[in-house]
C-alpha positions in Angstrom: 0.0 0.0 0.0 1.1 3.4 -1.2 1.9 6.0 1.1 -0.3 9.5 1.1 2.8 11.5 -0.1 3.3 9.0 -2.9 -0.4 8.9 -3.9 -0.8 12.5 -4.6 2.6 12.7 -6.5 1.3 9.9 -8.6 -2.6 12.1 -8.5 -0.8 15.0 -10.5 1.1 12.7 -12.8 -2.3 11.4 -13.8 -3.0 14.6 -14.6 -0.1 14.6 -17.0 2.6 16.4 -15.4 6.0 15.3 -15.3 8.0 14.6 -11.8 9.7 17.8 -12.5 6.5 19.7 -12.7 5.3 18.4 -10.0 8.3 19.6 -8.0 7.8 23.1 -9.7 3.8 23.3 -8.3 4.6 22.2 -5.0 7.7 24.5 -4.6 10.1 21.7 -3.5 13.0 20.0 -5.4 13.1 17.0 -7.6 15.3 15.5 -5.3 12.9 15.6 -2.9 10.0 14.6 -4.8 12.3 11.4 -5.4 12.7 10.9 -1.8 9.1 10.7 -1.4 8.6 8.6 -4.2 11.3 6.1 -2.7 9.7 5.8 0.8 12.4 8.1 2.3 10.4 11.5 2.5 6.6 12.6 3.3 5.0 15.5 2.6 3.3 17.3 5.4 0.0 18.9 6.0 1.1 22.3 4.8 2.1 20.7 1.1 -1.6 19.1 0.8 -2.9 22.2 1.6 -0.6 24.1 -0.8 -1.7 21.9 -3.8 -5.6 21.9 -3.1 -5.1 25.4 -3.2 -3.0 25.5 -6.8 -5.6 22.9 -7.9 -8.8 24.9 -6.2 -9.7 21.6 -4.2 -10.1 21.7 -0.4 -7.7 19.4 1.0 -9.7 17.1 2.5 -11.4 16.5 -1.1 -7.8 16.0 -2.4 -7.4 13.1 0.7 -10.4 11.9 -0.3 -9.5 11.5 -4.2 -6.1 9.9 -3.4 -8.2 7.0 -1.6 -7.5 3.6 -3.8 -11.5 2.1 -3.4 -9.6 -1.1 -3.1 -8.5 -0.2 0.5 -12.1 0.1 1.2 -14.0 -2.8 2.6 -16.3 -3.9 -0.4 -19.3 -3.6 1.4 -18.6 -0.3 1.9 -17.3 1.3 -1.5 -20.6 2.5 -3.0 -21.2 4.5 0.2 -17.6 6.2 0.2 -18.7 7.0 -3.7 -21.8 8.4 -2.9 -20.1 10.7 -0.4 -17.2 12.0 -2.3 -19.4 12.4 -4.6 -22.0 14.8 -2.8 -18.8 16.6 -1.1 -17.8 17.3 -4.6 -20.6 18.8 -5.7 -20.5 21.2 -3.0 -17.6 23.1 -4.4 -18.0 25.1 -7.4 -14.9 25.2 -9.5 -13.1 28.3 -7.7 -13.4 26.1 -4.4 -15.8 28.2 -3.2 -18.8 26.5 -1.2 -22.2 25.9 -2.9 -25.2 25.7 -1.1 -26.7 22.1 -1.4 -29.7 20.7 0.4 -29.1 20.4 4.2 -30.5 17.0 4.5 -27.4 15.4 2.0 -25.3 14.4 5.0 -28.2 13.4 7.3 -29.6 11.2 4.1 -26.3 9.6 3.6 -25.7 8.8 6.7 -29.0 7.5 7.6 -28.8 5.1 4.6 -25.4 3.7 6.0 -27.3 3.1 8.8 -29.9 1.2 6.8 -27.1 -0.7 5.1 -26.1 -1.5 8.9 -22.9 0.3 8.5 -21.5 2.7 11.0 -22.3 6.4 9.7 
């Protein structure tokens, strides 16, 4: 299992940019973008935030993207989906905040309960 650090490098390259330029959008060095692709460095909080911001993501959106649904207990995937997905639908494309019905969370979370998963 990937680390966090190493998901999101490999996040940008999937958005087609090369290790260097993702060194040059996070405002660190190759070398260290290496490091953290070998196991040997980790980004912290501050660099997650950094990038959501350059990306107009809040960061918890961009942890939330760089979950691999295959760590997820099965039974539980389509209800991590369905909650991504109303997060993201929250944010317009500036990051600013939309407003969206105030029942989404309490509807998600009472159909996990239905599903007899935790909320």
């Amino acid at each position: 299992m990937e680390n966090t650090s190493v998901k999101l490098v490999r996040f940008l390259q999937t958005q087609g940019r090369s290790q260097k330029q993702v060194a040059e959008l996070m405002e660190i060095s190759e070398s260290y973008v290496s490091k953290v692709m070998s196991g040997e460095r980790q980004f912290s909080l501050k660099h997650f935030e950094m990038i959501g911001d350059k990306l107009k993501l809040p960061t918890h959106l961009l942890l939330l993207r760089l979950v691999d649904l295959e760590e997820i207990p099965e039974s539980l995937r389509s209800g991590y989906q369905t909650l991504v997905s109303g997060l993201e639908s929250c944010y317009q494309e500036n990051g600013e905040m939309v407003e969206v019905q105030d029942d989404f969370l309490d509807a998600y979370i009472e159909n996990s309960m239905l599903q007899g998963h935790p909320g």
